[in-house]
N, CA, C and O of each residue as an XYZ file, in Angstrom:
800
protein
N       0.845     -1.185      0.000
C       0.000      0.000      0.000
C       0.889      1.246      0.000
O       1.703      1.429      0.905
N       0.739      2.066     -0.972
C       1.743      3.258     -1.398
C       1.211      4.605      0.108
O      -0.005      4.764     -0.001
N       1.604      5.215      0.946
C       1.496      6.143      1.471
C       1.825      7.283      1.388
O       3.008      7.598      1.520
N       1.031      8.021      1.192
C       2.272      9.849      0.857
C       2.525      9.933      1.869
O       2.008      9.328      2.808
N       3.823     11.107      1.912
C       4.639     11.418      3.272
C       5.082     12.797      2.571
O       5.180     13.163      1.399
N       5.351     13.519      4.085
C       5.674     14.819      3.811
C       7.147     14.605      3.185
O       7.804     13.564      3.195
N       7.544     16.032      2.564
C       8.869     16.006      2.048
C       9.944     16.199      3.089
O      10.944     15.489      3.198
N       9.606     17.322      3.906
C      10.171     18.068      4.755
C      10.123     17.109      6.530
O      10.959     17.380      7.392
N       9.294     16.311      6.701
C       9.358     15.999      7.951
C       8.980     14.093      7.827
O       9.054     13.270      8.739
N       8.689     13.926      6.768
C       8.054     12.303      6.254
C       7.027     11.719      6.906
O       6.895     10.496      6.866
N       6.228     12.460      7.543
C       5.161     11.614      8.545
C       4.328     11.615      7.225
O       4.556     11.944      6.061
N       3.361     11.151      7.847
C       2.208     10.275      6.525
C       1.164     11.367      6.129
O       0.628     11.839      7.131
N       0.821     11.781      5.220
C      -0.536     12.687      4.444
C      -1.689     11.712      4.683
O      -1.707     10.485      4.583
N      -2.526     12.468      4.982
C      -4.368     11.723      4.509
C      -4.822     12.096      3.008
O      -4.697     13.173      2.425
N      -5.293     11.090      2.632
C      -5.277     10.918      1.460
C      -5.951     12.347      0.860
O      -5.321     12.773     -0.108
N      -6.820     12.957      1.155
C      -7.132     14.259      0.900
C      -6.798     15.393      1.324
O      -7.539     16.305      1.689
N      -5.140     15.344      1.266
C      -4.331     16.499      1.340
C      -3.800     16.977     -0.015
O      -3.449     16.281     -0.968
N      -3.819     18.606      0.123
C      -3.275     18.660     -0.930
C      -1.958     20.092     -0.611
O      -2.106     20.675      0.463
N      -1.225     20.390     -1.178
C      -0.155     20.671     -0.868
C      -0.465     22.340     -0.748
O      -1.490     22.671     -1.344
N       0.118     23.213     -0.206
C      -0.607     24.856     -0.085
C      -0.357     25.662     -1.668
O       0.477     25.250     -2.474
N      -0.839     26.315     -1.803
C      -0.796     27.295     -2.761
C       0.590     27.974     -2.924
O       1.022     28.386     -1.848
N       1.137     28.126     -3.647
C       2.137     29.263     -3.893
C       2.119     30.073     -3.675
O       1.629     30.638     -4.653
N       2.385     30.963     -2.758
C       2.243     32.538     -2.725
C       3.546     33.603     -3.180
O       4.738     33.493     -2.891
N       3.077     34.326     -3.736
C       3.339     35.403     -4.156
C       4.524     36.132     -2.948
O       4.553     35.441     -1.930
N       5.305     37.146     -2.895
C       6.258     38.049     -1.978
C       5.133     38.802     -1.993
O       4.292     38.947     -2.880
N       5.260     39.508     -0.333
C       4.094     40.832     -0.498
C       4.962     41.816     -1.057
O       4.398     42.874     -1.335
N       6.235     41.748     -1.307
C       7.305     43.174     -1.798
C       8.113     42.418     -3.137
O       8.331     41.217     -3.300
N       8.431     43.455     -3.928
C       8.781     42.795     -4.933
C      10.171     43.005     -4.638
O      10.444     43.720     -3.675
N      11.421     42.304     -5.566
C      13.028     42.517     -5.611
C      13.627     43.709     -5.293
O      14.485     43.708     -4.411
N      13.305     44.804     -5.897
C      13.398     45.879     -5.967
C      12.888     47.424     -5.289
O      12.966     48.600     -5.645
N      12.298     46.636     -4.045
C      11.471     47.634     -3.364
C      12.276     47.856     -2.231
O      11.657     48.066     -1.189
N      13.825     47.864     -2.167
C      14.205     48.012     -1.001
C      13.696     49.667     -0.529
O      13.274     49.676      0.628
N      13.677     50.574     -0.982
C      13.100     51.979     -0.249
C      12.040     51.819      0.126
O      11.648     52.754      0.825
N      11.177     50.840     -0.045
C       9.968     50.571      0.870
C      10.249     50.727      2.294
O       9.449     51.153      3.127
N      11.508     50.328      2.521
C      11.832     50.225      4.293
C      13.469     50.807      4.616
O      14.342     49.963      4.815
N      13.781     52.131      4.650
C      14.280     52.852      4.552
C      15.882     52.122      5.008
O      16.980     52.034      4.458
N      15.029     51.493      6.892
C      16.559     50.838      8.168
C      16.732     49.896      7.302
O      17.903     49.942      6.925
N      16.163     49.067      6.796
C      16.709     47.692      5.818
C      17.638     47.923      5.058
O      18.721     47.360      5.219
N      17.408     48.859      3.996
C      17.862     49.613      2.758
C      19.422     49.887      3.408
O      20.380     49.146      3.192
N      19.448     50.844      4.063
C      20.870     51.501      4.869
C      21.877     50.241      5.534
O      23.078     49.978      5.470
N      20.413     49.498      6.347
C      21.693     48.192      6.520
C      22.241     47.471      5.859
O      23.448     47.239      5.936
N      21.369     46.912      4.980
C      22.108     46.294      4.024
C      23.036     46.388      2.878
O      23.773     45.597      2.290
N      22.688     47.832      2.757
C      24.003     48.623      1.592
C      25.003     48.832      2.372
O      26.005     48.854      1.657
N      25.309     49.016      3.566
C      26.354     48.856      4.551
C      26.949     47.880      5.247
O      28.154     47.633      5.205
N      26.209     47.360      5.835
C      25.963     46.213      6.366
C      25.667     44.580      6.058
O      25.375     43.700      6.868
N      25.767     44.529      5.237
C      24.480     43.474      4.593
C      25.489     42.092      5.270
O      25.566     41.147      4.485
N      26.028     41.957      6.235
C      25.691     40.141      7.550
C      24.907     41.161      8.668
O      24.106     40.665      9.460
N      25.070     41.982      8.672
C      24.140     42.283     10.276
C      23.068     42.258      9.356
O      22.239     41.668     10.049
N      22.436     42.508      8.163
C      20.851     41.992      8.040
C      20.622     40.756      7.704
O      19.460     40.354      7.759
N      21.616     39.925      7.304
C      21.438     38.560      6.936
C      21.481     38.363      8.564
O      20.403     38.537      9.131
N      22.548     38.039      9.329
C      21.952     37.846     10.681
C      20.586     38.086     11.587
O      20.153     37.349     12.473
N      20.118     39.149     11.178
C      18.971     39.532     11.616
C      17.865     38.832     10.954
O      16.796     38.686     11.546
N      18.063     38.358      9.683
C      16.968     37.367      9.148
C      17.044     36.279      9.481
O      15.986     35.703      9.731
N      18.329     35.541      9.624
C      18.713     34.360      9.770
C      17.651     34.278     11.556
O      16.945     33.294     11.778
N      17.749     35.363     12.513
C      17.168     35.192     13.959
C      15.664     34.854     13.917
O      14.949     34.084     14.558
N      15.432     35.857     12.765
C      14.193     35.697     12.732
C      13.243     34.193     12.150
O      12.279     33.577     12.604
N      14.067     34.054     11.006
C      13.782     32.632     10.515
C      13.629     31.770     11.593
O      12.539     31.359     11.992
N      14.790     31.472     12.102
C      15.068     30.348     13.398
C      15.327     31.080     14.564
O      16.202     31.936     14.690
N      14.355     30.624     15.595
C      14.182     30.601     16.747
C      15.769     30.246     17.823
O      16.190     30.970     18.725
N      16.180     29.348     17.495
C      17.272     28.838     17.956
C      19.038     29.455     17.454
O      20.184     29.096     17.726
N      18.494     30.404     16.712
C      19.608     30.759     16.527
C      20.055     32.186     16.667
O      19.128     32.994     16.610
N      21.220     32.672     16.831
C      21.137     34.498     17.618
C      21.890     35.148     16.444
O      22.897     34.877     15.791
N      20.926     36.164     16.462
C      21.939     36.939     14.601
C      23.333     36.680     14.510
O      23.745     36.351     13.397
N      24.343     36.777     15.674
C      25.619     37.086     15.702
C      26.422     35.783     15.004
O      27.573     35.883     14.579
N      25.807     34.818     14.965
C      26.477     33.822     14.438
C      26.449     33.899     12.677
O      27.487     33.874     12.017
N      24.988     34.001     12.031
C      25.514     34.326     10.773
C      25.956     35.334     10.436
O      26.481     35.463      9.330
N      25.881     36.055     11.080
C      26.150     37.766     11.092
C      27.891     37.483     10.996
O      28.591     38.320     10.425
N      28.422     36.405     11.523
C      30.003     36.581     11.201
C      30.469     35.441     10.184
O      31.590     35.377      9.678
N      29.428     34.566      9.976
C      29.960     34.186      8.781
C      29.590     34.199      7.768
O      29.898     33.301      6.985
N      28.708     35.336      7.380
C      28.438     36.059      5.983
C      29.533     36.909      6.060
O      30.023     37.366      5.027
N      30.058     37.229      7.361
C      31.281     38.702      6.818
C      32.468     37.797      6.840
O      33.469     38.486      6.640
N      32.744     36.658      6.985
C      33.886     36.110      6.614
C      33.759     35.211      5.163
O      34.740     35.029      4.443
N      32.680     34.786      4.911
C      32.808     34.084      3.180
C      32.417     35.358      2.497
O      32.779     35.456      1.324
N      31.808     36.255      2.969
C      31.055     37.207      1.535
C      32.083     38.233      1.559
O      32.915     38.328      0.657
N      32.041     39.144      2.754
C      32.603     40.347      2.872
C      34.426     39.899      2.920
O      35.400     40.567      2.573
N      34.342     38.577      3.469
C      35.758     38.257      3.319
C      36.360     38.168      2.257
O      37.408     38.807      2.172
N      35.973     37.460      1.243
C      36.405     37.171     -0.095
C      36.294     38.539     -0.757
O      37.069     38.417     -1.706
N      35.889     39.523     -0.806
C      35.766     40.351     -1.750
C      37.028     41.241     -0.839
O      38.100     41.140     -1.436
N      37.151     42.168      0.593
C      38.381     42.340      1.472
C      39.526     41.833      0.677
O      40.453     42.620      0.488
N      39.616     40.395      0.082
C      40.918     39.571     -0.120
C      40.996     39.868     -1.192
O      42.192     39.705     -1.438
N      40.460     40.263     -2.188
C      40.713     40.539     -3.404
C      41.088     42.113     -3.633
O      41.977     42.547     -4.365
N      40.089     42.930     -2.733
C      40.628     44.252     -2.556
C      41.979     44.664     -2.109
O      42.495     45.740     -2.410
N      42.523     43.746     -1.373
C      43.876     43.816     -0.558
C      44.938     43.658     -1.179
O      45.982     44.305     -1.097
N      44.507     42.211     -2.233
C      45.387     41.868     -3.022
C      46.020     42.988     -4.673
O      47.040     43.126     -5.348
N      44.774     43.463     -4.614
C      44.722     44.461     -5.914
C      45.587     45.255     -5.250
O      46.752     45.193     -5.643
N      45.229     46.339     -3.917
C      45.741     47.065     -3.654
C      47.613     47.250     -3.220
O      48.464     48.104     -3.468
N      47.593     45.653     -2.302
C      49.157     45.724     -2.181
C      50.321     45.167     -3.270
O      51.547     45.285     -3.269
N      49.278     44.431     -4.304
C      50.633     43.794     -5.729
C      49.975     44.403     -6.462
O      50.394     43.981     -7.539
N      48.893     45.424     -6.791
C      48.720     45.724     -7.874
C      48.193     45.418     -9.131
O      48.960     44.634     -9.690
N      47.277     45.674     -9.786
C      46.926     44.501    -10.945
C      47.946     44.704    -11.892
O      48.426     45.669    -12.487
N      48.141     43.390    -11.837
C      49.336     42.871    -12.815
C      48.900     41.279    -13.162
O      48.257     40.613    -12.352
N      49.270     40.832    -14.282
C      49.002     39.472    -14.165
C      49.608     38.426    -13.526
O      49.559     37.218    -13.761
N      50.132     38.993    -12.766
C      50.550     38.117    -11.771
C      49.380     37.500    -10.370
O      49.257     36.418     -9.797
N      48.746     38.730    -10.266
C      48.244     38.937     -8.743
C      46.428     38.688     -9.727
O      45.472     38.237     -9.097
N      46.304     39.039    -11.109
C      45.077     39.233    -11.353
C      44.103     37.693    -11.092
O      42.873     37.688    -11.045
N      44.836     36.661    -10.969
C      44.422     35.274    -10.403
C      43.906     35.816     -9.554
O      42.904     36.490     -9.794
N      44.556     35.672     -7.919
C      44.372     35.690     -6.617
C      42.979     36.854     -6.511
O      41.964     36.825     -5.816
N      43.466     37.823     -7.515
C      41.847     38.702     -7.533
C      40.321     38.393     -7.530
O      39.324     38.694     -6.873
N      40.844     37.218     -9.199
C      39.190     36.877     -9.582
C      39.233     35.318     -8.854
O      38.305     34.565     -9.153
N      40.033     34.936     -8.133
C      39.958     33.649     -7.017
C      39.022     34.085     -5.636
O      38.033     33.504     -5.190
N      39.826     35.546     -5.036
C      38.787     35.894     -4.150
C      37.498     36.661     -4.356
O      36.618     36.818     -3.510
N      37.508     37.066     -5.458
C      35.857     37.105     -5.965
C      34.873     36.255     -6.328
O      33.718     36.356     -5.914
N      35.242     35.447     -7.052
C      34.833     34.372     -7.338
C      34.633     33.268     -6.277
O      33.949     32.306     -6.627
N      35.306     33.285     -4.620
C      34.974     32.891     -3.795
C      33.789     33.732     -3.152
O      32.782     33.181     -2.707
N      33.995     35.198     -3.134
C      32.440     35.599     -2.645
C      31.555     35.319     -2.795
O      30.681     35.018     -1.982
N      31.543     35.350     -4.099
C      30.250     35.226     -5.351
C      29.835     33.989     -5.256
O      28.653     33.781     -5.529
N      30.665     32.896     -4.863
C      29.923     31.607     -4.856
C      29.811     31.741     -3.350
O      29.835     32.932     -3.660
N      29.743     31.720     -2.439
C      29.437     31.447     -1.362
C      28.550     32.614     -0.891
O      28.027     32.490      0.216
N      28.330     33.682     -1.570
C      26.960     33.933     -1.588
C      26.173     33.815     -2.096
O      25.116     34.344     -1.752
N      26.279     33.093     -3.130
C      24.848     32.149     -3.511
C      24.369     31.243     -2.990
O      23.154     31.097     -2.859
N      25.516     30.205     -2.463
C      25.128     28.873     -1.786
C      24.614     29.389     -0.501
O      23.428     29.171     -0.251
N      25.383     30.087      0.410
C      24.896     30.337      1.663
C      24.185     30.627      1.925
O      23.453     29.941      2.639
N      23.783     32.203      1.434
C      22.371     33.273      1.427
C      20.812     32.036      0.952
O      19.768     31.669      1.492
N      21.573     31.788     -0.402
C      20.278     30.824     -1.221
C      19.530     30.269     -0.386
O      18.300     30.240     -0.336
N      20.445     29.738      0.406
C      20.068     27.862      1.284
C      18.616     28.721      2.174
O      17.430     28.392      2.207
N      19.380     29.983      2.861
C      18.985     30.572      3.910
C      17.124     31.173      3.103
O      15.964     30.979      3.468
N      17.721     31.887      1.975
C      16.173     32.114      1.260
C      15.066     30.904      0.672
O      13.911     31.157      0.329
N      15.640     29.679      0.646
C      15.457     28.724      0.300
C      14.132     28.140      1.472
O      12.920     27.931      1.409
N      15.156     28.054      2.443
C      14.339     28.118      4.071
C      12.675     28.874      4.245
O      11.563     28.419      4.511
N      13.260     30.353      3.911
C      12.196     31.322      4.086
C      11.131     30.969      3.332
O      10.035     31.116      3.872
N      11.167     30.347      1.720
C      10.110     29.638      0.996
C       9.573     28.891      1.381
O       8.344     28.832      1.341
N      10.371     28.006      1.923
C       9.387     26.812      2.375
C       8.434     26.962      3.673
O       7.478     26.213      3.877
N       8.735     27.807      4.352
C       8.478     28.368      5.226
C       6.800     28.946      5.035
O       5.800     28.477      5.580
N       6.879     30.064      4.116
C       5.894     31.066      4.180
C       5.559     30.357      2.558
O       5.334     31.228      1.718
N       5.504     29.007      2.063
C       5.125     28.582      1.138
C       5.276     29.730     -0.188
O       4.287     29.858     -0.910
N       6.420     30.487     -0.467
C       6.463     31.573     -1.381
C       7.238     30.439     -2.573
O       7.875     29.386     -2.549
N       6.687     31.477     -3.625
C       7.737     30.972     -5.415
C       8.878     31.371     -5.343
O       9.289     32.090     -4.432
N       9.478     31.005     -6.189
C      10.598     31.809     -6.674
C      10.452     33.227     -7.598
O       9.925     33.205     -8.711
N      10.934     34.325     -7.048
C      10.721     34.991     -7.759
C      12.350     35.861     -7.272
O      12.939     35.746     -6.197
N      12.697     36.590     -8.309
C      12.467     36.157     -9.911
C      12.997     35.036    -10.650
O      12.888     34.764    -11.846
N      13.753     34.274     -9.456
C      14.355     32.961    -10.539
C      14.547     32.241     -9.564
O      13.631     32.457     -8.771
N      15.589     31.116     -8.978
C      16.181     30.463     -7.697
C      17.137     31.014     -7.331
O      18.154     31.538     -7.788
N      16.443     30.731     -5.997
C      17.005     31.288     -4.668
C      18.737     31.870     -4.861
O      19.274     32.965     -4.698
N      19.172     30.658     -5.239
C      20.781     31.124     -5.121
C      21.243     32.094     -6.904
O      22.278     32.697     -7.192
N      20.462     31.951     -7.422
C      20.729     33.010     -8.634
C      20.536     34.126     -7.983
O      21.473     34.847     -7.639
N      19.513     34.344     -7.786
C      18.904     35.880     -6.719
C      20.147     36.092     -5.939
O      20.915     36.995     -6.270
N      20.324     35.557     -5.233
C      21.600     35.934     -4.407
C      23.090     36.154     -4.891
O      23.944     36.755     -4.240
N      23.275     35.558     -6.172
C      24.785     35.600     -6.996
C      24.222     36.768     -7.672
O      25.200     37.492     -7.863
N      23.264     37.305     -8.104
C      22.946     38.593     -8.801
C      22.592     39.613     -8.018
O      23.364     40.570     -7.964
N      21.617     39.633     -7.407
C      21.303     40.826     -6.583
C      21.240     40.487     -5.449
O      20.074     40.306     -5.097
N      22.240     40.246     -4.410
C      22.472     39.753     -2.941
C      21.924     41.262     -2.407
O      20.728     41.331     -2.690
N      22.184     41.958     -2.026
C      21.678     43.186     -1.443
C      19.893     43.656     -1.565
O      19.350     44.180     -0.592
N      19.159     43.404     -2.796
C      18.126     43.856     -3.116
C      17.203     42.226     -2.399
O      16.096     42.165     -1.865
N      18.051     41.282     -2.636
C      17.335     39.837     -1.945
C      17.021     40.156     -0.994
O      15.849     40.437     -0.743
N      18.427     40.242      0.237
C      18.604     40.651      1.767
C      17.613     41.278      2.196
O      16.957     40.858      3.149
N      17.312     42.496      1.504
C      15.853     43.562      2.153
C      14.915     43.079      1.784
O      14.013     43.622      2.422
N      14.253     41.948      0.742
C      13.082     41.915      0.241
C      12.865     40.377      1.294
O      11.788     39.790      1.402
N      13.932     40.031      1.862
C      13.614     38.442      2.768
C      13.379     39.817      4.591
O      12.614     39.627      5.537
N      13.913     40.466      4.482
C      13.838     41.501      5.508
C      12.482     41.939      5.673
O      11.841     41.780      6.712
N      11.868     42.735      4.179
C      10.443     42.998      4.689
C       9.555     41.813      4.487
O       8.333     41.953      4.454
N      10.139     40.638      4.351
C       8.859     39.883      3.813
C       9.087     39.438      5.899
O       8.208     39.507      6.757
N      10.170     39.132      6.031
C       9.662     38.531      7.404
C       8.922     39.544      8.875
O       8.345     39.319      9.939
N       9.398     40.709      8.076
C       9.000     41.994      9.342
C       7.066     41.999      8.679
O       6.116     41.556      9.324
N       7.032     42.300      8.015
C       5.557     42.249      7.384
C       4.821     41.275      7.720
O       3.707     41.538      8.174
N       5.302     39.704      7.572
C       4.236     38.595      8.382
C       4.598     38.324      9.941
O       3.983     37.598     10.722
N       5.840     39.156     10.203
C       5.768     38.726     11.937
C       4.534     40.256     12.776
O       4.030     40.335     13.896
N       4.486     41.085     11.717
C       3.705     42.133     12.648
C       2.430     41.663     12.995
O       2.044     40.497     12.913
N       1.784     42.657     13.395
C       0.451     42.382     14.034
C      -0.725     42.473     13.023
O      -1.698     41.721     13.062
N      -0.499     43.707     11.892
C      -1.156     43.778     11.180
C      -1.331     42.659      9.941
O      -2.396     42.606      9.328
N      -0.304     41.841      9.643
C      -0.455     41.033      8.814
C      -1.929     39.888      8.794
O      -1.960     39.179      9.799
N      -2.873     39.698      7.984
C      -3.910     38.969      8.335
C      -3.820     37.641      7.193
O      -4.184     37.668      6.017
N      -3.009     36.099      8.212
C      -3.204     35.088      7.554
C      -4.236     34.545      7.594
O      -4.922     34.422      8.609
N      -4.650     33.918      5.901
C      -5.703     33.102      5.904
C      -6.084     31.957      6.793
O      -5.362     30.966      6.893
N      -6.998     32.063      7.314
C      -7.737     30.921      8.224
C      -8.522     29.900      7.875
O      -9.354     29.928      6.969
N      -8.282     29.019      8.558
C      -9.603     28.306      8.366
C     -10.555     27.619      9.657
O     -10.223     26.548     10.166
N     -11.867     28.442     10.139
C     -12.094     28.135     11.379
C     -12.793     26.805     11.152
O     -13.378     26.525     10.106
N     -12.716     26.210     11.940
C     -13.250     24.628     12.121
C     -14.330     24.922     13.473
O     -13.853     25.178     14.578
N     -15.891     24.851     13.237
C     -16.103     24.897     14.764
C     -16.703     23.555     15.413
O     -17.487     22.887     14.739
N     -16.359     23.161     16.679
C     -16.445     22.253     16.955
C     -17.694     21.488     17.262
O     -18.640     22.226     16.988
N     -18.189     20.125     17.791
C     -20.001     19.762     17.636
C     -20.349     20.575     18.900
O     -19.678     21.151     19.757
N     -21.716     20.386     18.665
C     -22.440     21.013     20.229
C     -22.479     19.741     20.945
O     -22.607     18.558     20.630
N     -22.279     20.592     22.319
C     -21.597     19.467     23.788
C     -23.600     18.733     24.465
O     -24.679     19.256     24.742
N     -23.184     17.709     24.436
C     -24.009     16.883     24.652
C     -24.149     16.689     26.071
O     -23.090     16.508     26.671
N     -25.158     16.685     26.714
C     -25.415     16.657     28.084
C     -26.509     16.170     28.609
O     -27.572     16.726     28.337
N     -26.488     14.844     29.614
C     -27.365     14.294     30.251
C     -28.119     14.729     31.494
O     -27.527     14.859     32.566
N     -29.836     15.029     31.322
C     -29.794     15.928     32.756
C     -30.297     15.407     33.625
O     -30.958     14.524     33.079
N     -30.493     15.321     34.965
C     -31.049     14.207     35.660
C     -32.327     13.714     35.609
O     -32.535     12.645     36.183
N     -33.404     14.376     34.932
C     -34.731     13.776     34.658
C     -34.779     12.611     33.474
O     -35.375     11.541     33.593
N     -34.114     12.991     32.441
C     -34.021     11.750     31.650
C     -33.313     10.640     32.790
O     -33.661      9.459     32.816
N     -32.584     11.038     33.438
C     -31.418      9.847     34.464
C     -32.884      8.273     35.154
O     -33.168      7.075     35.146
N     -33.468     10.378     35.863
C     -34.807      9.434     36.477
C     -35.732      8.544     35.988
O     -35.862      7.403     36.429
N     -36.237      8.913     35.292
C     -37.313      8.682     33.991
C     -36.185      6.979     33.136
O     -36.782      5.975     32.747
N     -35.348      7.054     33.093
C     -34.725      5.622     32.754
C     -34.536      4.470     33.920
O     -34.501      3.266     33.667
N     -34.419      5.041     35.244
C     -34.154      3.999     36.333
C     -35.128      4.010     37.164
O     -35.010      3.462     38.259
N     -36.609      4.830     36.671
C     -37.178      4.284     37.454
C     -38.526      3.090     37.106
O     -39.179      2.909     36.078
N     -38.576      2.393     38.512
C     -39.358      0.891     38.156
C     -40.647      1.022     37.167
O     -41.103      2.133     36.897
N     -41.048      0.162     36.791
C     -42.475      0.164     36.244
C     -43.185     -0.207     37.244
O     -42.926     -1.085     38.067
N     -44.404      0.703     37.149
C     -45.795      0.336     37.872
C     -45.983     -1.150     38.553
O     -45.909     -2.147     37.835
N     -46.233     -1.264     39.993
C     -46.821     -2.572     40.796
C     -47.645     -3.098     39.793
O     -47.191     -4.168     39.389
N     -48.858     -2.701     39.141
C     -49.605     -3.417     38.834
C     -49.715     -4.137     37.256
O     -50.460     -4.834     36.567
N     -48.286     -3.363     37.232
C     -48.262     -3.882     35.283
C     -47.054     -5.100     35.076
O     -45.844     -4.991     35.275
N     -47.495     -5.779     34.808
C     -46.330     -7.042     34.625
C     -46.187     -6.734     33.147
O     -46.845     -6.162     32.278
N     -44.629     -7.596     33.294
C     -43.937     -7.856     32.107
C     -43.306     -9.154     31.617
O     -42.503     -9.923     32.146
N     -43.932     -9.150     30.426
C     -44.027    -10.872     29.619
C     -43.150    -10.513     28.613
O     -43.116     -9.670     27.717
N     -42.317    -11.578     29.109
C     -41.073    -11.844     28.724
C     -41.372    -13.674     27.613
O     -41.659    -14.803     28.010
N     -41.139    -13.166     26.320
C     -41.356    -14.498     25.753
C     -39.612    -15.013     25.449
O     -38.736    -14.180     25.216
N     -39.317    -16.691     25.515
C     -38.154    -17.161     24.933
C     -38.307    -17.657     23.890
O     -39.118    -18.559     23.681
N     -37.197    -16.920     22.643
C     -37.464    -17.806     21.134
C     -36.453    -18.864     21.446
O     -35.856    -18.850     22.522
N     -36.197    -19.973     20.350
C     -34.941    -20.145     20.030
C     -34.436    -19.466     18.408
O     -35.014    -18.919     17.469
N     -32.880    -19.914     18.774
C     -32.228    -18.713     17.795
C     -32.094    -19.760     16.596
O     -31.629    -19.403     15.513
C-alpha cells in the first residue's frame, strides 16, 4: 500500500491532502526603499541583516552567528581581493588571486544566502521569484537581503492577516437528571412484564 509522506518531515498525508498554494512576496526585488533601516543596513551592512533574518527565521539561533559568517565568506572574499589588488597591484601576476577571491564571494553567496532564502520559501510557502534562490543571491544579494527583511518583518507584525480556516467544533451533549430518572425508574406494581423465549 503506497502512502504519501511529507517532504520536509516524512510523517504520513491523509489521502485528501493537498499541498498549499504558492504565494506570491508581499514586496517585490526591488522595493528596497519601501523600508528605509533595511535599505541603509544592508548597503552597509548586509551580515548584520542577513543575521537579523537568519534570527528571525530560526528561533534557535542568535543573529551574531551568521552575522560573522556572511562577513567572513562574503565580505571576506571580496576584502581579499581588494587587498590583493591594492598591495601587488593589478598585474598578471596577482590578477588570479583577484578573480579567485571574488569568485569565492560570489559563490558562497549564492550557496549560503540561497540555502537561507530557500528556508524562508518553504516556510511562508512563497515561489521563486524572480528565478532560484541562489541566482537571486549571486545577482542581486543586497536587493534579496531587504526583500527576505520585509517579507519577514511584514508577516511577523500584528497587522499582517493570515488566511484561516475556522473549524467549529459539535455542540456538547449533556445528560440531565430527569431523563437519568425517567430511565431507572421501576415500572408500575400493577403492570407485569411478559417476557417471551425464542430459540435462535
Amino acid at each position: 500500500m503506497h502512502v504519501r509522506k511529507c517532504n520536509e518531515c516524512g510523517q504520513p498525508l491523509p489521502e485528501n491532502f493537498e499541498p498549499p498554494a504558492v504565494e506570491p512576496w508581499t514586496t517585490g526585488i526591488f522595493g528596497c526603499a519601501e523600508d528605509t533601516e533595511s535599505c541603509w543596513t544592508g548597503l552597509f551592512c548586509p551580515c548584520v541583516l542577513f543575521g537579523r533574518n537568519i534570527e528571525s527565521l530560526r528561533d534557535d539561533t542568535p543573529w551574531t552567528t551568521p552575522c560573522i559568517c556572511h562577513a567572513i565568506c562574503v565580505e571576506g572574499g571580496i576584502a581579499l581581493a581588494v587587498a590583493t589588488a591594492f598591495v601587488h597591484g593589478i598585474e598578471p601576476k596577482t590578477t588570479f588571486l583577484i578573480y579567485e577571491g571574488l569568485l569565492f564571494a560570489w559563490w558562497m553567496c549564492g550557496i549560503y544566502t540561497g540555502l537561507s532564502r530557500q528556508s524562508l520559501q518553504k516556510k511562508y510557502h512563497l515561489k521563486n521569484s524572480p528565478c532560484d534562490p541562489c541566482m537571486v543571491h549571486c545577482c542581486m544579494h543586497w536587493c534579496a537581503l531587504c526583500q527576505e527583511h520585509r517579507e519577514m518583518k511584514g508577516r511577523l507584525s500584528d497587522d499582517f492577516v493570515m488566511p484561516m480556516t475556522v473549524v467549529n467544533p459539535p455542540p456538547v451533549q449533556e445528560m440531565t437528571a430527569n431523563t437519568e430518572n425517567q430511565d431507572s425508574t421501576p415500572p408500575p406494581s400493577g403492570t407485569s412484564t411478559n417476557l417471551e423465549m425464542q430459540a435462535l
